[in-house]
C-alpha positions in Angstrom: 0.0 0.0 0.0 1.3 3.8 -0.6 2.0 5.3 2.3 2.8 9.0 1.2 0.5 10.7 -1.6 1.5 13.7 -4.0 -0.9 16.4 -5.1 -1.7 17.3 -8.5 -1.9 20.8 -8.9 -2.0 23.1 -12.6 1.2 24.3 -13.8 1.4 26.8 -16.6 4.7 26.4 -18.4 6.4 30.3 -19.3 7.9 30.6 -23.0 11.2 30.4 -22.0 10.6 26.6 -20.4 8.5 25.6 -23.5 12.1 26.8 -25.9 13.8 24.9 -23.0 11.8 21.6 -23.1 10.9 22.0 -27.5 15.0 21.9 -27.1 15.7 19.2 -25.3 12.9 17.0 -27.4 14.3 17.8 -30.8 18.0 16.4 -29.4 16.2 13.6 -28.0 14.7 13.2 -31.6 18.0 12.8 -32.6 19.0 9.8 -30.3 15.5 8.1 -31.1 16.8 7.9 -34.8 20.2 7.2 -34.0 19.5 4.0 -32.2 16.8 2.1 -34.6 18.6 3.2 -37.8 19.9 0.0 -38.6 16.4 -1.8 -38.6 15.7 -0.1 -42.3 18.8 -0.4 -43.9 20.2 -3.8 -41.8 20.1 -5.8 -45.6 21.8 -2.7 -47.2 24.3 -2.8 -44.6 24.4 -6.7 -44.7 24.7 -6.4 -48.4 27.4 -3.7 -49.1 29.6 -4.9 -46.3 28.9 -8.3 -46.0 27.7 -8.4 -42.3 26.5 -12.0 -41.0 23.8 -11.7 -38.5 26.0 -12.1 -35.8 28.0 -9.2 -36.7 24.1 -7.2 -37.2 23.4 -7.9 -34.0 26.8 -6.8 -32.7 26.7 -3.6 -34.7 23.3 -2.7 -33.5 24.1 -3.7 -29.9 27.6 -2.2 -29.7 25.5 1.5 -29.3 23.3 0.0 -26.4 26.4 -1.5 -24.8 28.3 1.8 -24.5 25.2 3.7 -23.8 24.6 1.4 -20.7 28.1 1.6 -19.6 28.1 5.5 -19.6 25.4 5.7 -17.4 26.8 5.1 -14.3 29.2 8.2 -14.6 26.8 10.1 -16.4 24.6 10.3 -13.2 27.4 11.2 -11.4 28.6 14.1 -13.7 24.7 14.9 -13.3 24.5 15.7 -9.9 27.8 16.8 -10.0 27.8 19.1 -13.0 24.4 20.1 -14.0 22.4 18.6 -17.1 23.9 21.2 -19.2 27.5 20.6 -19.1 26.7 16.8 -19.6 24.4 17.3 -22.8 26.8 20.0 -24.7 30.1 17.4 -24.3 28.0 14.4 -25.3 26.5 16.0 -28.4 29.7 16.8 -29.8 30.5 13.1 -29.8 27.3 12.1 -31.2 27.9 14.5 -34.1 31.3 12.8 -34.6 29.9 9.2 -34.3 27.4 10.3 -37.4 30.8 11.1 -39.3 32.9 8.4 -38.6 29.7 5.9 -38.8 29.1 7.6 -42.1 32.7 7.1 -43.7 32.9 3.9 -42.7 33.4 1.1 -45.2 33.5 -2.2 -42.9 32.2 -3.8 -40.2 35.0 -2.2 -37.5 34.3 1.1 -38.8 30.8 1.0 -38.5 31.3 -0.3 -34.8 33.1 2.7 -33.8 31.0 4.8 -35.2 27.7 2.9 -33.8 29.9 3.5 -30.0 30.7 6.8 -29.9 26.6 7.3 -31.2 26.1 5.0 -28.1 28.8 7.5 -25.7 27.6 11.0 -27.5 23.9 10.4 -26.7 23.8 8.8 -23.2 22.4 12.3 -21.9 20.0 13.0 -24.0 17.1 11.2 -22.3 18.6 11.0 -18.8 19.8 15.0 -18.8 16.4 16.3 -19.6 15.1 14.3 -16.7 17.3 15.5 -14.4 16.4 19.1 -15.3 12.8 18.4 -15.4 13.2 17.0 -12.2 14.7 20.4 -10.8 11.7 22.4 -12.6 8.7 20.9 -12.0 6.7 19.5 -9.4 6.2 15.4 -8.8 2.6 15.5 -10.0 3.4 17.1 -13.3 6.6 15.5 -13.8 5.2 12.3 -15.9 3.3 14.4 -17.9 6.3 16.4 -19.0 8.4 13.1 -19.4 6.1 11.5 -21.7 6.1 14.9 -23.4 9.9 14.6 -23.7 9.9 10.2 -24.5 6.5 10.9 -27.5 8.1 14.2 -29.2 11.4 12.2 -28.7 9.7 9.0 -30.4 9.1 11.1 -33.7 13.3 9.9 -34.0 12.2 6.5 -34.5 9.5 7.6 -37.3 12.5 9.2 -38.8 14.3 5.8 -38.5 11.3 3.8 -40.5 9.8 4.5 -44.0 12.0 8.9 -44.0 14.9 6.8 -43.8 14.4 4.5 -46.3 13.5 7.1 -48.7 16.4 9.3 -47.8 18.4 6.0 -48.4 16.9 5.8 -51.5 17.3 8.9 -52.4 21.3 9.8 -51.1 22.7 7.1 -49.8 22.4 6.0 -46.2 25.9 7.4 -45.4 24.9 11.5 -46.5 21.5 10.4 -44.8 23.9 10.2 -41.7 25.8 13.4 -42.6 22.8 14.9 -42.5 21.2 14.0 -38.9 25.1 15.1 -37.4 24.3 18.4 -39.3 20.9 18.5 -37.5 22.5 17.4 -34.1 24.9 20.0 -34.1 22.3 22.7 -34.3 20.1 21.5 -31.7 23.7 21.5 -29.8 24.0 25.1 -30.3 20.5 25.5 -29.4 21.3 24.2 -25.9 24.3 26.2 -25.5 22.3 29.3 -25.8 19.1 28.7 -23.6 19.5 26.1 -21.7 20.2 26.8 -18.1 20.2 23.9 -15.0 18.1 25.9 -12.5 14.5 26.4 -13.2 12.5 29.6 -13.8 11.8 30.0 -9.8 15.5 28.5 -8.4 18.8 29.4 -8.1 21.6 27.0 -9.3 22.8 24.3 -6.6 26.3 23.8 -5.7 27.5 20.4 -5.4 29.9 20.1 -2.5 29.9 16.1 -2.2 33.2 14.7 -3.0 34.1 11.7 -5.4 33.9 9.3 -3.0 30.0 10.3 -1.8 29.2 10.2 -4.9 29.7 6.7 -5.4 28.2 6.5 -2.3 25.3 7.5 -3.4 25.2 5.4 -6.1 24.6 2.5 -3.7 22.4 4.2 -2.1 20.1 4.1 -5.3 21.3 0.7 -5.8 20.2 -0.5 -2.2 16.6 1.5 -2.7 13.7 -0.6 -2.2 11.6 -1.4 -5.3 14.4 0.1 -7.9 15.6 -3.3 -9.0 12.0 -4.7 -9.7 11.9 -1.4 -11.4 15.1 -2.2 -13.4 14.1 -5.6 -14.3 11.4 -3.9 -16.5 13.1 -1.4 -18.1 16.1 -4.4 -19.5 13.0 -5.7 -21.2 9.9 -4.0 -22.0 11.6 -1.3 -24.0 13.9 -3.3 -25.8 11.4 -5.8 -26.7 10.9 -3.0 -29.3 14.5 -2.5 -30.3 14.7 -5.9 -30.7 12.0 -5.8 -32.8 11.6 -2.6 -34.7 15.0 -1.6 -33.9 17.3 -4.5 -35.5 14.9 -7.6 -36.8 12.1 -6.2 -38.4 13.7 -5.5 -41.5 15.5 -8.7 -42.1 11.9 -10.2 -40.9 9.9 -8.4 -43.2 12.3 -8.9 -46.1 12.8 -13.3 -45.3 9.6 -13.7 -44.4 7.1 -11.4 -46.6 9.4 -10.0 -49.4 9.3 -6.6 -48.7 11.7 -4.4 -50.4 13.1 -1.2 -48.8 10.5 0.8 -49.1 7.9 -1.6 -47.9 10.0 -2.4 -44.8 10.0 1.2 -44.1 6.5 1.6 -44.4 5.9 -1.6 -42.0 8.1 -0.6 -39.4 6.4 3.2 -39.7 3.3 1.9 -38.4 5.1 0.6 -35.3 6.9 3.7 -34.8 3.5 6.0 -35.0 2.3 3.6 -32.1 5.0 4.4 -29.9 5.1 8.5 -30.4 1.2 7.8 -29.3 1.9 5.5 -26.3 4.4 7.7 -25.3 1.9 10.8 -25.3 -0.9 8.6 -23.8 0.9 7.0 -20.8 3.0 9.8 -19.8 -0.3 11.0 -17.9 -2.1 7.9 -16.9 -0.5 8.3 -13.5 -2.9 10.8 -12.3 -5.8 9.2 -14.4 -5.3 6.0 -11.9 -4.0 7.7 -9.3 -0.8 5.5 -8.9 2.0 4.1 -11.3 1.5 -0.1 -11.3 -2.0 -0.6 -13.1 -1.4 1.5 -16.1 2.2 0.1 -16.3 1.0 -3.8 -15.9 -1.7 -2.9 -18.7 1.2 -1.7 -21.6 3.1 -4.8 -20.5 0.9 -7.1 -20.5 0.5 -5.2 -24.2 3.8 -6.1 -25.3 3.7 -9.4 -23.8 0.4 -10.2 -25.9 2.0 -9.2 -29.3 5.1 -10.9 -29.0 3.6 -14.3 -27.5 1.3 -13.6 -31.1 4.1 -12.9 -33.3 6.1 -15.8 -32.0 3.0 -18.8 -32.0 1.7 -17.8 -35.6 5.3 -16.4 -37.2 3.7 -15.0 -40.3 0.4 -13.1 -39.6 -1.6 -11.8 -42.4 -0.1 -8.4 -43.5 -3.4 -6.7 -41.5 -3.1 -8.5 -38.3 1.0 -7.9 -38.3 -0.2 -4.5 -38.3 -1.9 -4.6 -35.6 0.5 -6.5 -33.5 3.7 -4.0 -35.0 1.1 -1.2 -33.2 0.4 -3.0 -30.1 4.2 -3.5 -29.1 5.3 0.3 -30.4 2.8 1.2 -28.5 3.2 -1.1 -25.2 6.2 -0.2 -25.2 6.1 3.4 -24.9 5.7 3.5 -21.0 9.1 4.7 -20.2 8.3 8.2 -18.2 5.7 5.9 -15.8 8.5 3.7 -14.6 11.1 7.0 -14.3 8.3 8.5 -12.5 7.8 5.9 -10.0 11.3 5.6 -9.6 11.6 9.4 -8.7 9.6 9.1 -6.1 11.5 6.1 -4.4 14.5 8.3 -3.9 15.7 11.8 -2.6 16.2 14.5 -4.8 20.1 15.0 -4.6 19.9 11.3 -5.7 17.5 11.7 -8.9 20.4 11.9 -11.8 22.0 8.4 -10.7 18.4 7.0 -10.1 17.1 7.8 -13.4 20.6 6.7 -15.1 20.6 3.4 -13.4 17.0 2.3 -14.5 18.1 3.7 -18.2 21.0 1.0 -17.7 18.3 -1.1 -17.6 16.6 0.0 -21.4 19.7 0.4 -22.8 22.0 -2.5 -20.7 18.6 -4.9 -22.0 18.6 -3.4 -25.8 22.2 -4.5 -26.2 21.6 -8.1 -24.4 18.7 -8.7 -26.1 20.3 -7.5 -29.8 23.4 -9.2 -28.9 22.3 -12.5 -28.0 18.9 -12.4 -30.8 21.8 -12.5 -33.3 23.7 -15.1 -31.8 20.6 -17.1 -31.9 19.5 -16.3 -35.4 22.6 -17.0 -36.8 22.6 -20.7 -35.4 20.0 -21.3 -38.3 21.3 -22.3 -42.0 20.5 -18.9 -44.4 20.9 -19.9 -48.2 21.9 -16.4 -49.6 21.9 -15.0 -46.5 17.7 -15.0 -45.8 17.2 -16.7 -41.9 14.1 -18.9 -41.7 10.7 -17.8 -39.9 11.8 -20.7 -37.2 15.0 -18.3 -36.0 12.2 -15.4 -35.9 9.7 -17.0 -34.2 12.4 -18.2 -31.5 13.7 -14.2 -31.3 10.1 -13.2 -30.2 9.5 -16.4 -27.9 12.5 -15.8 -25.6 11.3 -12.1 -25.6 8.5 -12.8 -24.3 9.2 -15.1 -21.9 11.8 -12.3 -20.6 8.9 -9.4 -20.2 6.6 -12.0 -18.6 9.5 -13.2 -15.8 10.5 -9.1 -15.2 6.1 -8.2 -15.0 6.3 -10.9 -12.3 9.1 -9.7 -10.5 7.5 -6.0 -11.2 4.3 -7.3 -9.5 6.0 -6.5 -5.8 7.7 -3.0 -6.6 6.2 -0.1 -4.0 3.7 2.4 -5.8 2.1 5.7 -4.3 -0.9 7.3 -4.5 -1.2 10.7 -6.6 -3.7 12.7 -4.2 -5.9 14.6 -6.8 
């Protein structure tokens, strides 16, 4: 049972916060797209480079990997240093992963590139929080984070049928060229209006040294309810990287036919779904007044189209649709498990909270990529096209994962939002 409630009260944002926040979303547009880019163009990549689907899977992982592993001192340099700081040094790394990933012309090249896209945009979900978390009050704060994760999402639209035009069109490497461009400007952006300190507070000082810092890491670590917490995020979100992310276009193009354009188009529907689950359960918080029964409902969502996908392995075109929809959309209940998790911990402890549960998304995108690949390329695959049998295993295991983590989930501590 809760035993401490938060009220609900209106909050009217100024102009400056809306810049601030429209910002923040556009560079978190950026990362969206970064991260599922390889779904789309996966068989181009396979096909000019010659990339098994082991070495897929270890391209498309390698970003998750290194954007897990960053964590940890990114919530340090957080509450050490401010949001800003954090975001404008990671950006420039992003922009030069989008060169170097760009230039490259094998499967190393591309790897390094793919890591330092993992290293340049580890802040640009968890940064954002942190500053949200300093401007806005614990009954609004979902709200705004679901703002940030559906305006973000639009990135992963980018990453479906726009980028297989673009590819098309220029080449997936001046496609690439292109978003660093882009990044760079929303980098200056920050630089010029971003500030740590809300409308109505002064900047905080940070007076902690090195060592209570790591301190305080445990501290999160040892919180009540934050590893059930974690267990979720290594597998509800990733369910849709594994899915959207890396396999759905080597899927759709095995197992239906689809060419690059039709791909695109399939994997757009699935990324629509998730801009609108993000927007739709950033708020059901205060509709239910607490955090667990709208989060069990999206997983038992995501659960539900994976258990599908797996049992009948090639659905009518209509009814993969729907289940493409079902899991963007599942899966779009990020800012409902950072919420809860805020209010498990102290304030001067947010920044390493909220990076050690995005250890979880990102930590459980590169397992579940990783090891999906290993797995798929156990199968025989004449001319390089896997069987339906290595996809319908993929999604099995997946969904035995998010049903294991809803269970352990089932126990986690919720409060009550006092309307």
């Amino acid at each position: 049972m809760a035993d401490r409630e938060f009220p609900m009260k209106t909050y009217t944002l100024p102009l400056m916060t809306i810049a601030v926040v429209a910002t923040l979303c556009g560079l978190y547009t950026m990362s969206q797209f970064l991260r599922n880019s390889v779904g789309v163009i996966a068989p181009n990549l396979a096909s000019e480079i010659q990339l098994s689907a082991a070495e897929l899977g270890l391209l498309s992982s390698v970003y998750f990997l290194v954007f897990g592993l960053a964590q940890i001192p990114l919530g340090i340099a957080l509450d050490r240093f401010g949001p800003k700081p954090c975001l404008l040094v990671s950006a420039v790394i992003a922009v030069a992963g989008c060169v170097v990933f760009a230039l490259a012309h094998s499967v190393t090249g591309l790897v390094l590139g793919r890591a330092l896209l993992g290293l340049g945009t580890a802040s640009f979900l968890m940064a954002p929080l942190a500053l949200y978390a300093r401007w806005f009050p614990p009954a609004q704060f979902s709200t705004i984070t679901g703002l940030q994760l559906g305006v973000g999402t639009l990135g992963s639209l980018i990453a479906t049928a726009p980028l297989a035009f673009a590819t098309a069109a220029v080449g997936w490497r001046t496609t690439f060229i292109g978003i660093g461009v882009i990044t760079l400007g929303f980098t200056a952006l920050v630089w010029l209006i971003v500030r740590d300190a809300g409308p109505q507070t002064r900047e905080a000082e940070h007076h902690a040294s090195l060592r209570e810092d790591f301190a305080g890491l445990l501290q999160v670590i040892r919180t009540p309810s934050i590893g059930r917490l974690f267990l979720l995020q290594l597998t509800n979100y990733p369910s849709y990287l594994l899915v959207i992310g890396l396999w759905g276009g080597p899927y759709l193009t095995h197992v239906y036919g689809f060419d690059l354009a039709g791909r695109g188009d399939i994997l757009f529907v699935a990324a629509l779904a998730q801009v609108v689950g993000s927007l739709f359960w950033g708020p059901m918080d205060r509709v239910f007044g607490r955090y667990k029964p709208p989060v069990l409902i999206a997983v038992a969502g995501t659960a539900t189209s994976l258990v599908l996908l797996a049992a009948i392995g090639n659905p009518p075109v209509p009814l993969l649709l729907v289940l493409l929809a079902v899991l963007g959309f599942s899966t779009g209940l990020s800012s409902l498990v950072m919420a809860q998790g805020k209010t498990l911990l102290p304030a001067h402890l947010i920044g390493r909270g909220f990076t050690l549960l995005n250890i979880g998304t990102m930590g459980g995108g590169f397992v579940v990529q990783f090891l999906s690949g290993a797995v798929i390329n156990l199968f025989s695959a004449p001319e390089g096209v896997y069987p339906l049998s290595a996809y319908r295993l993929v999604f099995a295991l997946q969904a035995v994962l998010i049903l294991a983590a809803a269970f352990a989930y089932l126990g986690s501590r919720d409060f009550r939002l006092r309307g």
